[in-house]
C-alpha positions in Angstrom: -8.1 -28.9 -11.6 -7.0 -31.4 -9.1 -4.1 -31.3 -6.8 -2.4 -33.4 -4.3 0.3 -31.5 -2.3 1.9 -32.3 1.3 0.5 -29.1 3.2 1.1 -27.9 6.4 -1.0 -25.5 9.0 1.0 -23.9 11.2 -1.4 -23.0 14.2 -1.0 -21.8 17.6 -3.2 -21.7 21.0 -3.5 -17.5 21.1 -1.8 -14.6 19.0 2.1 -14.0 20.3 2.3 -17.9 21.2 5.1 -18.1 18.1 3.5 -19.1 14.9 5.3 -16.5 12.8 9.1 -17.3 14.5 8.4 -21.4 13.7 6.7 -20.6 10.5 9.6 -18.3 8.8 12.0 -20.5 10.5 10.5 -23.3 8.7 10.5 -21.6 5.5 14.0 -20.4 6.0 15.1 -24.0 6.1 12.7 -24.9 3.1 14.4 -22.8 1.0 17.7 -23.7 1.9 16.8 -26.8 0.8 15.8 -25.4 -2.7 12.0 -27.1 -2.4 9.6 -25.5 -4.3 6.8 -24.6 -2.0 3.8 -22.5 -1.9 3.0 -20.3 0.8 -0.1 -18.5 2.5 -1.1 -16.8 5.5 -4.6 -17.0 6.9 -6.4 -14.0 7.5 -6.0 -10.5 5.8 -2.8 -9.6 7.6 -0.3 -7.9 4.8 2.8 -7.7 6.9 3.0 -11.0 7.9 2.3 -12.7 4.5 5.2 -9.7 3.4 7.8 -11.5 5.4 6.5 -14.9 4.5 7.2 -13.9 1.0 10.6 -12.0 2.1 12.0 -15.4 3.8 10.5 -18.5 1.3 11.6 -16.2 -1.7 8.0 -17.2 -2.8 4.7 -14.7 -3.2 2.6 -15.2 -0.6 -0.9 -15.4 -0.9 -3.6 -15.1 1.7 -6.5 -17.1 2.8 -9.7 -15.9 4.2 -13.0 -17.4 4.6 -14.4 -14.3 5.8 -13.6 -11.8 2.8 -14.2 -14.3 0.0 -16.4 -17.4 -0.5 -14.6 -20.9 0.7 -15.0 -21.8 -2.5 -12.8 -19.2 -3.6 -10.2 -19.8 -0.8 -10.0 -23.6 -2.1 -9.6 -22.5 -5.7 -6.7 -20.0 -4.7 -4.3 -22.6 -3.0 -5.0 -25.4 -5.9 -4.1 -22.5 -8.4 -0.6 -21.6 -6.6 0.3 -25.0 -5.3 -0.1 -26.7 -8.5 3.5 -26.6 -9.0 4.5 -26.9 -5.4 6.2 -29.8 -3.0 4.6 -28.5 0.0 2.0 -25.9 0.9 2.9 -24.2 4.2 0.2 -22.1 5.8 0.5 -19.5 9.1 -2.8 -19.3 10.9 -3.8 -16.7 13.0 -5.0 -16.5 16.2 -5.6 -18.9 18.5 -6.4 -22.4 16.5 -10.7 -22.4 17.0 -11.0 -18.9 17.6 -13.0 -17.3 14.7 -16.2 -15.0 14.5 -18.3 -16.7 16.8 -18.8 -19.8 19.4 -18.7 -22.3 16.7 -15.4 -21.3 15.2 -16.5 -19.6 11.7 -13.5 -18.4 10.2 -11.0 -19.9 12.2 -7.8 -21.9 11.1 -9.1 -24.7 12.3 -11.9 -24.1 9.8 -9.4 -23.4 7.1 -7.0 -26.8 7.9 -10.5 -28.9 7.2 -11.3 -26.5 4.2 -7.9 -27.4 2.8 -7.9 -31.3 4.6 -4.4 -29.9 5.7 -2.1 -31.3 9.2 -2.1 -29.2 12.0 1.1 -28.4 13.7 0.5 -26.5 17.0 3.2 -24.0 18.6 2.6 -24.1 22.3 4.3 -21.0 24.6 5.7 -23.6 27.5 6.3 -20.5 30.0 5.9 -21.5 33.5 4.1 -25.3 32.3 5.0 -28.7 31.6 2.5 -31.1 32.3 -0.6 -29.0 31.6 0.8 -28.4 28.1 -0.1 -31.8 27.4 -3.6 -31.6 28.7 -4.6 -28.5 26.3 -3.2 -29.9 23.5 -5.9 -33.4 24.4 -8.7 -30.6 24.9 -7.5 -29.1 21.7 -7.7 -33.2 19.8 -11.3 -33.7 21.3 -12.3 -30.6 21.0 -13.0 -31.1 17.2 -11.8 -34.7 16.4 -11.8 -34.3 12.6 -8.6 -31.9 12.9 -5.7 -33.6 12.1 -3.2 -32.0 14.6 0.0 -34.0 13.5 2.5 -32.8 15.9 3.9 -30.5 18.5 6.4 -27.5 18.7 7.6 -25.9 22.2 8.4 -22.7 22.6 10.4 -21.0 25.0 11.3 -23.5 26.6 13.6 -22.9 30.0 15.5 -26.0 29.7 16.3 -29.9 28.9 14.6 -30.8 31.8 11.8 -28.7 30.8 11.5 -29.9 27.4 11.8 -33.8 28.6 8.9 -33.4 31.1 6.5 -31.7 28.6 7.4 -33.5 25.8 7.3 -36.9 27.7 3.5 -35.5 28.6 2.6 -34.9 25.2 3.8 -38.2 23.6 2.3 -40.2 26.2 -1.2 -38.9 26.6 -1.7 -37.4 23.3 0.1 -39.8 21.2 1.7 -37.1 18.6 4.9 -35.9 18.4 7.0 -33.0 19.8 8.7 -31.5 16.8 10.7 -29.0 17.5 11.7 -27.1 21.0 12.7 -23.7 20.9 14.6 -21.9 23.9 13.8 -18.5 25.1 16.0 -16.4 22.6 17.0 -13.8 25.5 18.3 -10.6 23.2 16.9 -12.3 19.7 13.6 -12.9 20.9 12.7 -9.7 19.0 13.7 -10.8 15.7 11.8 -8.7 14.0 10.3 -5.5 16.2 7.0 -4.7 16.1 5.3 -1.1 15.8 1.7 0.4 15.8 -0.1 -2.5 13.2 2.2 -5.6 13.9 5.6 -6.1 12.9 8.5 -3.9 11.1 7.9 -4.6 7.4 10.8 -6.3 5.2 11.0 -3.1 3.3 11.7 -0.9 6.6 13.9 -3.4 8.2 17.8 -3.1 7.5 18.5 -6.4 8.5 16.3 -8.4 6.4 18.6 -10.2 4.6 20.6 -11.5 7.7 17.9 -12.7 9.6 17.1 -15.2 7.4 20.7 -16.7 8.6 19.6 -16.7 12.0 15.9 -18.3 11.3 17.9 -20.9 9.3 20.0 -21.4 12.5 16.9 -21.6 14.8 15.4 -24.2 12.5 18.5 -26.1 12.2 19.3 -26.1 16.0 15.2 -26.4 17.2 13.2 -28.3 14.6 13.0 -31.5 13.1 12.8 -30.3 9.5 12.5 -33.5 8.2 9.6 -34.8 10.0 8.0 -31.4 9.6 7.8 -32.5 6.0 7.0 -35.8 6.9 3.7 -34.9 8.7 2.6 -32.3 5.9 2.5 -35.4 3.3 -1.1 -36.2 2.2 -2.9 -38.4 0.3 -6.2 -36.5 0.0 -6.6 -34.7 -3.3 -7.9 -31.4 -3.4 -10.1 -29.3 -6.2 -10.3 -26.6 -7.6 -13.5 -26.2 -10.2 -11.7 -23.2 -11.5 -10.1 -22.7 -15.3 -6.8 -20.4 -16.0 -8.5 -17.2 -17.8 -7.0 -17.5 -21.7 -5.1 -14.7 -22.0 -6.4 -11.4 -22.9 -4.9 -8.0 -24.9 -3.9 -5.1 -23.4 -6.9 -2.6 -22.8 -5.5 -0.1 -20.3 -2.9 1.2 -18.3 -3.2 1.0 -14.8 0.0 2.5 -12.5 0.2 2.0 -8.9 2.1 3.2 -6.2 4.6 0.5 -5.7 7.7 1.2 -3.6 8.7 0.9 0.5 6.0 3.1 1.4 2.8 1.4 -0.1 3.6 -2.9 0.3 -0.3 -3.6 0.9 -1.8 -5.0 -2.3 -3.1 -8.5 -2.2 -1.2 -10.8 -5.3 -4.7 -11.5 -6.6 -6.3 -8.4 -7.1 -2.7 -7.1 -9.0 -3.4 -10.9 -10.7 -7.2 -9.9 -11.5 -6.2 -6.6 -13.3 -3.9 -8.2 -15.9 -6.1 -10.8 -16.7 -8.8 -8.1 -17.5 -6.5 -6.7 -19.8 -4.6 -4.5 -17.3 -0.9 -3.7 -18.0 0.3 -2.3 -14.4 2.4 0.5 -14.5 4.9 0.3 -10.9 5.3 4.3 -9.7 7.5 5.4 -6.6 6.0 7.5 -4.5 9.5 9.1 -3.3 11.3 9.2 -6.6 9.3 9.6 -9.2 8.5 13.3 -10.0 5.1 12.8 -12.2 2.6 10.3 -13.5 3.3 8.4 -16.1 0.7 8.2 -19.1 -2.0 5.5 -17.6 -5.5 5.2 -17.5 -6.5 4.9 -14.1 -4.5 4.9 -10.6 -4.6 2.6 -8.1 -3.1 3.4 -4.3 -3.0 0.6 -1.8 -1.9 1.1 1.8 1.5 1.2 3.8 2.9 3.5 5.8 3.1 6.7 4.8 2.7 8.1 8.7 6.4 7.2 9.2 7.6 8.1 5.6 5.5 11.1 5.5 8.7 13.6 5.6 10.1 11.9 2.8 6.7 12.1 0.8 5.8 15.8 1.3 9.5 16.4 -0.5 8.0 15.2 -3.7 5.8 17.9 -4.2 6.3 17.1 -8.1 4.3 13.9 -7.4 1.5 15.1 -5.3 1.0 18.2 -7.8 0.7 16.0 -10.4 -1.6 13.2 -8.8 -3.8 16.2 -7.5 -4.1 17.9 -11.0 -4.7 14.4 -12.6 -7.8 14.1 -10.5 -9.2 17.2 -10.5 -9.2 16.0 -14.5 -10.9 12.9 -14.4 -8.4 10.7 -13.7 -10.3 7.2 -12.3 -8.4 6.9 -8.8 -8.7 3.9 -6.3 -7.4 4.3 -3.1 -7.1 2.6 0.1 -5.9 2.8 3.8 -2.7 4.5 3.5 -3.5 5.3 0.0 -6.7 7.5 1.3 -4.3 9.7 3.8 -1.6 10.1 0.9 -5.1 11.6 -1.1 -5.8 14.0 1.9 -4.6 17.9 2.4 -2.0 16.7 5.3 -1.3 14.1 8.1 -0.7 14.7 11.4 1.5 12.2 13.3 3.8 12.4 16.6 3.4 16.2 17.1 4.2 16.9 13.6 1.9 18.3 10.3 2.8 17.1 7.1 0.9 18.4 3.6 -0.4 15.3 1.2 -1.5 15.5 -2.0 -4.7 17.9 -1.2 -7.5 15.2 -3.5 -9.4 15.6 -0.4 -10.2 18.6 1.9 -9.3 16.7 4.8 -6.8 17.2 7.9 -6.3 13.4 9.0 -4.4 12.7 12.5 -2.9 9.7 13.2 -3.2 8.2 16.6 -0.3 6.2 18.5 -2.1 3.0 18.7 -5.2 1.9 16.2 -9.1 2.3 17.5 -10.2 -0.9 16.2 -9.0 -4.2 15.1 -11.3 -6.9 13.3 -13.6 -7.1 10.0 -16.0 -4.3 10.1 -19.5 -4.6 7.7 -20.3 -1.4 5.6 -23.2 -0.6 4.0 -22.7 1.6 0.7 -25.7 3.5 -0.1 -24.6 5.6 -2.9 -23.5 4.0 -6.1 -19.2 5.2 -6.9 -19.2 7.4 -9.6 
């Protein structure tokens, strides 16, 4: 399959310099527009990629050269933007940083996987003329990256703005996109919690704050030539074939509801084309499983629903006794602590489904972030 999409990077110099704000902003304005676009988020990160999804009205997909072959990262985006006016991609990170000196992993790695343009958000705080000077370093720091333009962000002022962006189209010969001001009482958005932002599920105002990204974009970006610089000429393929499609073998539910939002599109995609028909089952409402063959729990956040969960007692009771009969379960992250005897979290003890013999306490903040490498030494039974 071969593909030739405008596609966009949307890549930053560190984490919190305001990818996500431009990026949703952009999409918000995308979709007002009634494009057809595809969207992705680079990295493994679920909440982001669930309010990329939330805001283009698109499924978002992610992109990761460190969980799956690049090969398989390439044959991911032909297969969803085949039907798509524009790709549009969130990094992560700063723009080189990846697993080691050379980059590995990085978005700038993934923009020359996917021959994509660059667009770099810049926090101006306290600069103007030394924005300009990183973004050259960033231009000769790897000359094949096509870094096709500039957006400021928190800007203090017009005069603020003029001097940097002055700087940048003079010395680094690309051009200053957009220009957002510091957002005083909406610079929050969207607040953030113990793993990253408030997902769209948990977040009453969801709906309205894709008026005010529209508003951001239409007061701070130049939409147009955002669009403009994602146009590309360089085809992309993919070596892989659609699956034909196959008969139902099995039934496979999963825990689908504001609690558990981490499943990755392809893995739900992989199951169905094996023949899976998936089964969607609330955690809070409904009282027992439904007839299936196997169960499948991804994570969430049951910590913070966990008062509500211990309620359904029907639920658990049933999930326990299906277990304890043979019932092929797949859990994972918050999936794994519904599947334990209780949780402990902010001073208070809440009973789970009891799968496991195990008392789990959540911590206020996470131990680790990053990929970790296992070793399994016993085969699953």
């Amino acid at each position: 399959m071969e593909i030739k999409v405008s596609r966009l990077v949307i890549a930053g110099l560190s984490g919190d310099s305001g990818k996500t704000l431009v990026t949703l902003s952009l999409l918000a304005a995308l979709r007002k527009r009634a494009l057809s676009i595809s969207v992705f988020k680079k990295g493994p990160d679920y909440i982001d990629a669930a309010w990329l999804s939330h805001v283009s009205g698109f499924s978002c997909h992610n992109l990761d050269t460190y969980l799956t072959d690049p090969i398989d990262v390439v044959n991911s985006f032909v297969v969803e933007s085949k039907d798509s006016e524009m790709a549009v991609i969130e990094g992560n990170r700063g723009l080189f940083d990846g697993k080691d000196i050379y980059g590995t992993h990085s978005t700038a790695q993934l923009a020359k996987l996917l021959k994509a343009s660059i667009v770099l958000v810049v926090d101006c705080t306290k600069a103007t003329r030394t924005i300009a000077a990183i973004i050259k370093g960033c231009q000769t720091f790897d000359p094949d990256l096509k870094i096709a333009g500039v957006i400021l962000n928190k800007v203090a002022g017009e005069r603020h703005q003029k001097i940097i962006s002055a700087s940048i189209e003079k010395f680094c010969d690309i051009p200053v996109l957009g220009a957002i001001p510091k957002l005083g009482k909406d610079a929050e958005l969207i607040p953030g919690r113990h793993l990253g932002l408030t997902p769209p599920t948990e977040f009453a105002s969801a709906s309205q704050l894709i008026d005010k990204l529209e508003e951001i974009a239409d007061n701070y970006l130049d939409t147009d030539k955002l669009i403009s610089v994602a146009g590309n000429e360089d085809k992309i393929i993919s070596r892989m074939t659609s699956p034909p499609p196959k008969e139902t073998l099995v039934r496979i539910g999963y825990f689908r509801d504001s609690v558990f939002t981490f499943y990755y599109p392809e893995n739900l995609e992989a199951l169905q084309n094996e023949g899976a028909e998936l089964i969607s089952i609330s955690s809070l409402d409904d009282k027992k499983l439904p007839e299936i063959d196997a169960l499948y729990i991804g994570g969430g956040f049951p910590e913070t629903h966990a008062g509500q969960l211990t309620q359904n007692r029907a639920l658990m009771n049933s999930v326990k006794s299906s277990a304890r009969s043979g019932l092929p379960i797949y859990a994972e992250c918050g999936g794994l602590i519904y599947l334990c005897k209780s949780i402990s979290w902010q001073n208070s003890r809440y009973e789970m489904a009891g799968v496991f013999d195990v008392d789990l306490v959540m911590k206020e903040k996470p131990v680790g972030h990053g990929y970790s490498m296992m070793q399994i030494d016993r085969s699953n039974p």
